[in-house]
C-alpha positions as CSV (number, residue, x, y, z in Angstrom):
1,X,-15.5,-89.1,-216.6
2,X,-12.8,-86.8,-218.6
3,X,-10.2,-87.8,-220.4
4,X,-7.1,-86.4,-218.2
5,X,-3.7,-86.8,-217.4
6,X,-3.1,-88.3,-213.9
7,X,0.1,-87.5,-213.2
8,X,2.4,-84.5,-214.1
9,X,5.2,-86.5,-215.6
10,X,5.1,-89.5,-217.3
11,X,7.4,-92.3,-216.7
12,X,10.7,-92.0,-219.1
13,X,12.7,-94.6,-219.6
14,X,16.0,-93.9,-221.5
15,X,18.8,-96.3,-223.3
16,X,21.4,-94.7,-225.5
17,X,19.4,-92.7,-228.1
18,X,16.2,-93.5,-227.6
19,X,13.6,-92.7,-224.4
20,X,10.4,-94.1,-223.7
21,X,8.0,-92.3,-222.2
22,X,4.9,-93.5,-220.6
23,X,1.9,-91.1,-219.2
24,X,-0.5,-92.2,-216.8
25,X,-4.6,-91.7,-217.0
26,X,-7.4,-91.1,-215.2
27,X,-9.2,-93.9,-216.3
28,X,-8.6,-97.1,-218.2
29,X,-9.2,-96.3,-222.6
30,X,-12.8,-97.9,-223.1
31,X,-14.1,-98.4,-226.7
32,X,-15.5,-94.6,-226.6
33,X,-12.6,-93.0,-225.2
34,X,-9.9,-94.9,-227.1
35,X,-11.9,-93.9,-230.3
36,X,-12.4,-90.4,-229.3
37,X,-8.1,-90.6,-228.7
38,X,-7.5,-92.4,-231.7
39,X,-9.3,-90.2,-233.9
40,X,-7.9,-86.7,-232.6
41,X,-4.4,-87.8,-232.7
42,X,-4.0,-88.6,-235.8
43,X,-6.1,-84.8,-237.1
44,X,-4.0,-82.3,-238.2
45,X,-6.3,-79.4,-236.7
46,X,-9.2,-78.7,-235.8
47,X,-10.6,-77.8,-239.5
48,X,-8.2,-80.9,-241.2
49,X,-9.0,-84.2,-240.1
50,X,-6.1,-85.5,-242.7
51,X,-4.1,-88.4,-241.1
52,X,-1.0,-87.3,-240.0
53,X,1.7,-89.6,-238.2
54,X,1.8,-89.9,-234.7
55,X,4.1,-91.2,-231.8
56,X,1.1,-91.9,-228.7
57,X,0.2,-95.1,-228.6
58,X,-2.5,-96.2,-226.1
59,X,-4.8,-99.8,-225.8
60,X,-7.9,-100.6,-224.6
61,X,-8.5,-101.2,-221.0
62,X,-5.1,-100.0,-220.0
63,X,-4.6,-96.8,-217.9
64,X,-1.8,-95.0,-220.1
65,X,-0.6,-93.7,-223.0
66,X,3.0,-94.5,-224.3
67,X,5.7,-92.9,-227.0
68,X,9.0,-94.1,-227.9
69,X,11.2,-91.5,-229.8
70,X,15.1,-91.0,-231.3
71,X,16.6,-88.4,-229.3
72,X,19.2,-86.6,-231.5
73,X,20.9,-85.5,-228.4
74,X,20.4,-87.3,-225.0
75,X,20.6,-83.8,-223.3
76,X,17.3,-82.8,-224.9
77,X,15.4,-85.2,-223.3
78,X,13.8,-83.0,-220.8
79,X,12.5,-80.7,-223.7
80,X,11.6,-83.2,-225.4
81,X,9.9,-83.9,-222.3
82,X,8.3,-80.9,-222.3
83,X,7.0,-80.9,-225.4
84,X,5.6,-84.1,-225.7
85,X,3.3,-83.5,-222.4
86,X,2.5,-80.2,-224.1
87,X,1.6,-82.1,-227.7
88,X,-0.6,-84.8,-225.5
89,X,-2.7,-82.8,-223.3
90,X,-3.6,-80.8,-226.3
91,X,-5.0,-83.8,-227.9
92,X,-6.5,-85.1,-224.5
93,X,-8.3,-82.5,-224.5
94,X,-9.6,-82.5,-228.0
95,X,-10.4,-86.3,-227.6
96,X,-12.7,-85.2,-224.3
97,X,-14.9,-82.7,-226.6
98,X,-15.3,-85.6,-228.7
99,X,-15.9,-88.0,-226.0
100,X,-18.8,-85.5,-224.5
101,X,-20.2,-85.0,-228.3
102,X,-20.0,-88.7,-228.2
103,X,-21.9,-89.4,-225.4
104,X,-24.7,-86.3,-225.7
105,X,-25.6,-87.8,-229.5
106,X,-26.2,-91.2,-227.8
107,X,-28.1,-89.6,-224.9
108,X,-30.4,-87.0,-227.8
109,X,-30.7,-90.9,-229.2
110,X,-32.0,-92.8,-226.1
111,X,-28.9,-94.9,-226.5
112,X,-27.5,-96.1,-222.7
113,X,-23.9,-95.4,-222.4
114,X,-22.6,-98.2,-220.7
């Protein structure tokens, strides 16, 4: 199974200057998935795997992925927003070609999934 966004829009929760925002996914983070997240979100590109900072947070056997920012104005929240869904189906995806590559070296190996 992919690693995909469930829903559209995730879940935001806003108090005074800061919004919490919570995406749902298709399936609950195993160990392979979380790891595959885990290690594209914190790559710069796809040629620098230097650790950079970043705001997703997501645990293991739980369905979503969560970020809590500042906003510097609360009328920005919907770009922020915008953005953020942008920034995390970007690495999603990245962390679902590592996923596959994941699974098809353990499958070349004789080594069951599950």
């Amino acid at each position: 199974m992919s690693i995909a966004l469930a829903d559209e829009k995730p879940d935001i929760q806003q108090k005074g200057s800061r919004a919490n925002f919570s995406w749902r996914v298709v399936e609950p983070w195993d160990e392979r998935r979380l790891a595959a997240f885990l290690m594209v979100k914190h790559r710069r590109n796809e040629n620098d795997w230097t650790r950079r900072p970043s705001p997703f947070f997501a645990t293991l056997g739980r369905s979503h992925v969560e970020c809590s920012v500042l906003l510097s104005n609360p009328d920005s929240l919907a770009e922020i927003e915008r953005l953020l869904t942008g920034e995390l189906r970007g690495i999603l995806a990245g962390a679902d070609r590592v996923h596959a590559v994941i699974l098809d070296t353990w499958k070349s190996r004789g080594v069951s999934p599950s």
